[in-house]
C-alpha positions as CSV (number, residue, x, y, z in Angstrom):
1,X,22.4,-23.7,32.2
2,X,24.4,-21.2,30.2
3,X,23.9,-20.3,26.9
4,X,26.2,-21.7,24.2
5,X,29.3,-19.2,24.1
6,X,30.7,-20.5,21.6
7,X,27.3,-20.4,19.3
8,X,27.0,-16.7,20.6
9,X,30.5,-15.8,18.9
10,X,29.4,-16.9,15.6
11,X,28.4,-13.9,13.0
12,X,29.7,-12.3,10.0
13,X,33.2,-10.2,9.5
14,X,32.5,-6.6,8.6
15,X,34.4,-4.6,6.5
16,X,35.1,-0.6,6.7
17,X,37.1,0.5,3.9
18,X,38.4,4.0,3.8
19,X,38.0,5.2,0.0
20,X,40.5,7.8,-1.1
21,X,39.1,10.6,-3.5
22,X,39.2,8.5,-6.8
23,X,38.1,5.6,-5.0
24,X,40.9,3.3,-5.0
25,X,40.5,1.5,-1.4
26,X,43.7,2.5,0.6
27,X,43.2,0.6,4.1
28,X,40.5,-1.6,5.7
29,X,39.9,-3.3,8.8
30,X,36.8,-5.5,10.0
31,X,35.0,-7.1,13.2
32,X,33.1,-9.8,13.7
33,X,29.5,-9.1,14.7
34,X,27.8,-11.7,16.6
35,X,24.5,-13.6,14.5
36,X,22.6,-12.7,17.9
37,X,23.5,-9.6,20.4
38,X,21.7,-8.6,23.0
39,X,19.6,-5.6,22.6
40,X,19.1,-2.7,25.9
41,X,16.1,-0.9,24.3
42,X,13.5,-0.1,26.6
43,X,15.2,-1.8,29.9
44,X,14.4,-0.5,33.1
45,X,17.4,1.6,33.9
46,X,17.7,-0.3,37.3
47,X,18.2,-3.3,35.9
48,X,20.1,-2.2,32.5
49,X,23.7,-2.9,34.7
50,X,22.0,-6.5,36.3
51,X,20.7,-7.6,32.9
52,X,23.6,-6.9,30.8
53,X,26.3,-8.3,33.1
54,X,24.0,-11.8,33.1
55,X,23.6,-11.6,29.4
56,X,27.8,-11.4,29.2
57,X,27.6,-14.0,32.1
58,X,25.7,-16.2,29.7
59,X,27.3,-16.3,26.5
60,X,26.7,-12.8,24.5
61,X,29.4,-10.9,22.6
62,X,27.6,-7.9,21.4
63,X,25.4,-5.7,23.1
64,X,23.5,-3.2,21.3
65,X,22.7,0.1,22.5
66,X,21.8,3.6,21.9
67,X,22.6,7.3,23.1
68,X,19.4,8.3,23.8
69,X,18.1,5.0,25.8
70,X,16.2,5.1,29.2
71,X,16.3,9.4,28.9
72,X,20.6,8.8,27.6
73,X,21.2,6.8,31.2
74,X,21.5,3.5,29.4
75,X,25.4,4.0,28.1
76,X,26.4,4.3,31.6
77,X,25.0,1.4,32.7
78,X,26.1,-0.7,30.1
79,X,29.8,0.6,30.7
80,X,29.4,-0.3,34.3
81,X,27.9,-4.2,33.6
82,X,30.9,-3.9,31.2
83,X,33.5,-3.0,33.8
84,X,31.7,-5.6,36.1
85,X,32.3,-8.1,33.5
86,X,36.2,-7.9,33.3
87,X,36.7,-7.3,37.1
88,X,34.8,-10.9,37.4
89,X,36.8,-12.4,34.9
90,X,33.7,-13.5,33.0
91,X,35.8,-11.9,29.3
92,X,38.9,-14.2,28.7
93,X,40.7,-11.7,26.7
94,X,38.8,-8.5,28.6
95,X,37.0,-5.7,26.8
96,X,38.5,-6.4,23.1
97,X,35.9,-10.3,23.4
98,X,32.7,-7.5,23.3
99,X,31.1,-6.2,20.1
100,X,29.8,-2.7,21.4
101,X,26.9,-1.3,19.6
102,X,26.0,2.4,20.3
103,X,24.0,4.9,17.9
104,X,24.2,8.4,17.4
105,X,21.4,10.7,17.9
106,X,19.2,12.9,15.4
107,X,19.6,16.0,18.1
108,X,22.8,15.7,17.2
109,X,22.7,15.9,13.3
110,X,26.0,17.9,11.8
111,X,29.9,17.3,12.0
112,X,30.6,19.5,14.8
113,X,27.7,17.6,17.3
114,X,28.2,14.4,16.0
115,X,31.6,14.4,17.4
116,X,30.1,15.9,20.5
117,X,27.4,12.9,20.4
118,X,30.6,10.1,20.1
119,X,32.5,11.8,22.7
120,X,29.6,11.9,25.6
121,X,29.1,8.5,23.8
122,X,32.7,7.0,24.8
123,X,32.8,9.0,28.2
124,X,29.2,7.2,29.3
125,X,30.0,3.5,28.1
126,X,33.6,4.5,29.7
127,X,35.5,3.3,26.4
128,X,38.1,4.3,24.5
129,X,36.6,3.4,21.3
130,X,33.0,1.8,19.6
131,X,33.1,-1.5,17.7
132,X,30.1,-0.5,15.6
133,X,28.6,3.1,15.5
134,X,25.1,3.5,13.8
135,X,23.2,6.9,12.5
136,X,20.0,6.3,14.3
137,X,17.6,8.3,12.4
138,X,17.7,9.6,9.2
139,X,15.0,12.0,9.7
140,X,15.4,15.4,11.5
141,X,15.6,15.9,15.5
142,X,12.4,17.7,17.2
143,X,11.9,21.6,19.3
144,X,9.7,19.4,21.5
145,X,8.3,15.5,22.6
146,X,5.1,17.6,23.2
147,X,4.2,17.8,19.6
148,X,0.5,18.5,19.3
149,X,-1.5,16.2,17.1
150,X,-4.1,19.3,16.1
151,X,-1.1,21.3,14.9
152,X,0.8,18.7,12.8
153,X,-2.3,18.0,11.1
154,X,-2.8,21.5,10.5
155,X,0.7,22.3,9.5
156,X,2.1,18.9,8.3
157,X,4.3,16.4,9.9
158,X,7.5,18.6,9.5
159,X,5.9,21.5,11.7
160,X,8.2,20.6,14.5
161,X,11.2,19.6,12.6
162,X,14.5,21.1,13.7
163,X,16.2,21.0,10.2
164,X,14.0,21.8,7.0
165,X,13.3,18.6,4.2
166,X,15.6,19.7,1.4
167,X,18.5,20.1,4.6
168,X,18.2,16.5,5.4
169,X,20.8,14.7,2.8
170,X,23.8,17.7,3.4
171,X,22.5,17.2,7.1
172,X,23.2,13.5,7.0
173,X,26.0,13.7,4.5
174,X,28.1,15.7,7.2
175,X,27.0,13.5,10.6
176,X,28.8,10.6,8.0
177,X,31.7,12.5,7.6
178,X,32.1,13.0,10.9
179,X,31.3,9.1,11.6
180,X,34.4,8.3,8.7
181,X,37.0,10.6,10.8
182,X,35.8,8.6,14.0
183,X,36.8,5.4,11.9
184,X,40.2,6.7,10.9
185,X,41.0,8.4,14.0
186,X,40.3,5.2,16.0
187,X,37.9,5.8,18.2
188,X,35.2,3.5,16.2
189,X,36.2,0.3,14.5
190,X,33.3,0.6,12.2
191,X,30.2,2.6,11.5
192,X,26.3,2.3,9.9
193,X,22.9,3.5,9.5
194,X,19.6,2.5,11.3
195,X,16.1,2.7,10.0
196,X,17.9,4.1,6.2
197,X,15.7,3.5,2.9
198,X,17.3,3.1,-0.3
199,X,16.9,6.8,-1.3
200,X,18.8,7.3,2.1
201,X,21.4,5.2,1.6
202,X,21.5,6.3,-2.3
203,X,22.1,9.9,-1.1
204,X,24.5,9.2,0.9
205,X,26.9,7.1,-0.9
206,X,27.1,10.1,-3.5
207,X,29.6,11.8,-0.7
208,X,30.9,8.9,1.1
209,X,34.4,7.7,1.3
210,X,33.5,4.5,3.8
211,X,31.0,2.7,1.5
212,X,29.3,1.0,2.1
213,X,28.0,1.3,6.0
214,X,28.9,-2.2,7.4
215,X,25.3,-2.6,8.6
216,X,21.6,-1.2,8.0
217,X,19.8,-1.5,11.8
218,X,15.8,-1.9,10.9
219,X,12.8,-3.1,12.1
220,X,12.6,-6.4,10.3
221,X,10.0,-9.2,11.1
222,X,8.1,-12.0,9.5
223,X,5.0,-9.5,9.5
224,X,6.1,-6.4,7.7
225,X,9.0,-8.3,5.5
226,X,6.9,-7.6,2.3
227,X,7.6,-4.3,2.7
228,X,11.2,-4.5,3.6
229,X,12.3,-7.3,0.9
230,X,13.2,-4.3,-1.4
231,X,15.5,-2.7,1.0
232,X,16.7,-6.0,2.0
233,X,17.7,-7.3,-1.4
234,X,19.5,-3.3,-1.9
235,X,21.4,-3.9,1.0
236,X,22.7,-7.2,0.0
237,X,23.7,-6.2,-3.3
238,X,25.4,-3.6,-1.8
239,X,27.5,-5.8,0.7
240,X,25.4,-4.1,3.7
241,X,25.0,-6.5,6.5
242,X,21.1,-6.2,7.6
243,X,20.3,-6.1,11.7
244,X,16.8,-6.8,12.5
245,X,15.8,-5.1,15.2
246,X,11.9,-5.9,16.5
247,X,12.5,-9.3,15.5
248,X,9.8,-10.1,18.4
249,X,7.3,-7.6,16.9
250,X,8.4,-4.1,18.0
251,X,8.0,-2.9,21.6
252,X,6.5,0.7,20.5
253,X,3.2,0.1,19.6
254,X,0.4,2.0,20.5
255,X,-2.7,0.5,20.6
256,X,-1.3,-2.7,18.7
257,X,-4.3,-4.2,16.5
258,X,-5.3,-7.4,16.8
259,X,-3.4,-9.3,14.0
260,X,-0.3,-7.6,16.0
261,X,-1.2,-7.6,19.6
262,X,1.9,-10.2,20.2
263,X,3.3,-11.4,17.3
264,X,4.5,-14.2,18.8
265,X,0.9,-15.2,20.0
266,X,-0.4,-15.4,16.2
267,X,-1.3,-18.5,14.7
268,X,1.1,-18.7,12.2
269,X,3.4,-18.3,15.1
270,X,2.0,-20.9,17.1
271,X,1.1,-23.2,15.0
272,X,4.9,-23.5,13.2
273,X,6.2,-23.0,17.1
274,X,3.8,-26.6,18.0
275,X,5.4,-28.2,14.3
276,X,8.9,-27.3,15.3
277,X,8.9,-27.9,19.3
278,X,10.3,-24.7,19.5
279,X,9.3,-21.5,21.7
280,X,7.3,-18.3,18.9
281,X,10.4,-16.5,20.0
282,X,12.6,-19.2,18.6
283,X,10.4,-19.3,15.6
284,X,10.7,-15.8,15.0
285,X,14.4,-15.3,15.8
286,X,15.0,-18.3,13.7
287,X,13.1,-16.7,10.7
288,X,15.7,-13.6,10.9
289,X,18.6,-15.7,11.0
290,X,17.4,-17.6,7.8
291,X,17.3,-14.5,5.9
292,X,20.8,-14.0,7.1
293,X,19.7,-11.1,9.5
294,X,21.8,-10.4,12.9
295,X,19.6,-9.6,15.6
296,X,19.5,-8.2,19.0
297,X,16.9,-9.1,21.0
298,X,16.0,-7.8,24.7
299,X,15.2,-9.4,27.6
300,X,15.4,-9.0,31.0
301,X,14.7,-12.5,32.1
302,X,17.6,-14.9,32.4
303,X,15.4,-18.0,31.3
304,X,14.6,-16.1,27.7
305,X,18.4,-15.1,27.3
306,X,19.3,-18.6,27.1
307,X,15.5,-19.4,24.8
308,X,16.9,-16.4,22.1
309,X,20.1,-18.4,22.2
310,X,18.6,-21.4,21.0
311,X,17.3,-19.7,18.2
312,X,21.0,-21.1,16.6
313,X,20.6,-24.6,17.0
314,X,17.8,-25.3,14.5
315,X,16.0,-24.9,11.1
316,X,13.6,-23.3,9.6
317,X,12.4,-24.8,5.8
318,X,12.0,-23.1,3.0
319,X,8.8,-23.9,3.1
320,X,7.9,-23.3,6.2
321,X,9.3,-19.4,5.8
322,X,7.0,-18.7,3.2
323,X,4.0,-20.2,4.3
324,X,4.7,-18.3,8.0
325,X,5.3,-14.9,5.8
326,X,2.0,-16.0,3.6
327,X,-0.4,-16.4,6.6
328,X,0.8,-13.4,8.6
329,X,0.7,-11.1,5.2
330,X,-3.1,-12.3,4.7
331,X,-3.7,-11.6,8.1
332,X,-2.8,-8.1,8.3
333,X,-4.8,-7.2,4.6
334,X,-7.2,-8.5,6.2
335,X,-6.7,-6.2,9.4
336,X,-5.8,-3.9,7.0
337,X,-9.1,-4.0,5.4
338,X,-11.4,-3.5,8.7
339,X,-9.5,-0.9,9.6
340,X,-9.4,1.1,6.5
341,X,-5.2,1.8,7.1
342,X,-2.3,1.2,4.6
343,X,-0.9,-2.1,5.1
344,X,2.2,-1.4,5.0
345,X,2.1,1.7,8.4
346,X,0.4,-1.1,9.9
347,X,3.6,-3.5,9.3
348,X,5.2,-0.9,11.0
349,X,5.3,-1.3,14.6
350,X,8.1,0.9,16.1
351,X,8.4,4.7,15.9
352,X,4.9,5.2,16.2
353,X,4.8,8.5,17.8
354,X,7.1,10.0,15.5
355,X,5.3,12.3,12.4
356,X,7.7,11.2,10.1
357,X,7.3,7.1,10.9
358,X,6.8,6.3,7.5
359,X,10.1,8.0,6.2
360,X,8.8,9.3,3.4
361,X,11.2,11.9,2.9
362,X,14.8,12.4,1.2
């Protein structure tokens, strides 16, 4: 059983304006991106060519990826499944029926890299342009993954930090620039942020002449929405599209507490899950989708690529939305509460081991 193709094509037009200098709009152009992609986070890397040719096999239009996946091997592979795709015939109208998400990389912060960063980019996926390119981080990149923990508390959390706090908005200000040439020289059809707060994205629409990014990439799930709504309702007003990434419950956690040791095996999960006749995967996919989210989840099995699917043929209630975000909420203060941590780090379950998680900074 394949998944419903045509269900899979379904998703929202994105706009990229260019914006001259007094901000009259002078040209524009838009994609559709797909209500559910299919994410390559965290696949093994030999099985990121198997599962992402399947995935195509069975119905998805966008994949999602990132330049520094599986140690920067991932673009290849998903090039390759790409190439596989065509040469079987599985694309009607070839590479132009796929939605490619890629992200650019914090090491590569700065005009000059970032067009290093798209070029590797293009030359791994073996592409002669991006459908949707995302800043990935809007924090600073790192000297070395063997930051010590004694250290950072000693020092603070920027004591490894390549580029210094009050660099960070001319720092991200330029890697855009250099995102908005990739636009209008044609090598990306349209670009965005990932993991961006609304001082982020405040900072940068001060210099931007592409406003507003066509999408904000964030961890986004029933458990930590509370703290997200604010952000949520900014990007909406500011006609950003929101991709929830995590929409499963984050795949970084370290030592996961208990009202978060599988989101999906919760009993607000569950229980709404039994009420629906649905899969907690469903339920939680679904819940993204009512908020108007587009999502990318991962999986390697063939079984669950055609479950995540599903997530489009039913509804959620109003009610039942809230009262899923009202149980899980308690849960966690509760948690909270044991454990003596903020609520709202604890919400957050990807990123984990990075010092500036919390992105608390300009």
């Amino acid at each position: 059983m394949a998944a419903d193709a045509t269900k899979l094509t379904d998703g929202i037009k994105l706009f990229s304006s260019h914006i001259s200098s007094n901000k009259n709009s002078i040209s524009s152009s838009s994609i559709i991106l797909p209500f559910i992609g299919y994410g390559t986070y965290k696949l093994k890397k030999e099985t990121v060519r198997e599962n992402t040719l399947e995935a195509i096999r069975r119905g998805y239009r966008c994949i999602d990826t990132a330049f520094i996946y599986g140690g920067e091997t991932t673009e290849k592979q998903v090039g390759l499944a790409i190439e596989d795709a065509i040469d079987e015939g599985v694309l009607t109208n070839g590479r132009q029926d796929l939605v490619v998400i890629t992200k650019h990389w914090r090491k590569y912060h700065g005009y000059d890299k970032t067009n290093e960063c798209l070029r590797l980019s293009l030359k791994r996926l073996q592409l002669d342009y991006i459908d949707l390119w995302l800043m990935h981080w809007p924090g600073p990149a790192w000297t070395t993954m063997n930051r010590r923990k004694d250290l950072i508390a000693e020092h603070g959390p920027w004591h490894y930090a390549v580029h210094f706090k009050d660099e960070l908005p001319k720092i991200r200000a330029e890697t855009y620039r250099a995102m908005e040439d990739a636009v209008k020289s044609g090598k990306v059809k349209s670009i965005g942020v990932c993991n961006f707060t609304i001082k982020h994205l405040e900072s940068l629409k001060k210099t931007a002449t592409i406003w507003p990014p066509a999408v904000n990439q964030i961890e986004c799930h029933p458990l930590n929405f509370f703290a997200q709504k604010e952000l949520v309702e900014y990007c909406k007003k500011e006609g950003i599209v929101v991709q929830a990434y995590s929409s499963l419950g984050g795949q970084d956690a370290e030592k996961k507490k208990p009202v978060v040791t599988n989101l999906s095996n919760t009993p607000p999960v569950m229980k709404l899950a039994e009420e629906t006749n649905r899969t907690p995967a469903q339920v939680l996919l679904r819940w993204g989708l009512e908020k108007n989210f587009v999502l990318v989840p991962k999986t390697s099995s063939k079984e669950r690529m055609i479950e995540n699917a599903e997530a489009l043929n039913f509804s959620l209630s109003s009610e039942q939305i809230d009262r899923l975000e009202i149980q899980l909420h308690h849960a966690l203060t509760e948690a909270a509460k044991v454990e003596d941590k903020d609520i709202q780090s604890m919400a957050r379950l990807c990123w984990r081991n990075d010092p500036l998680r919390d992105l608390l900074f300009e």
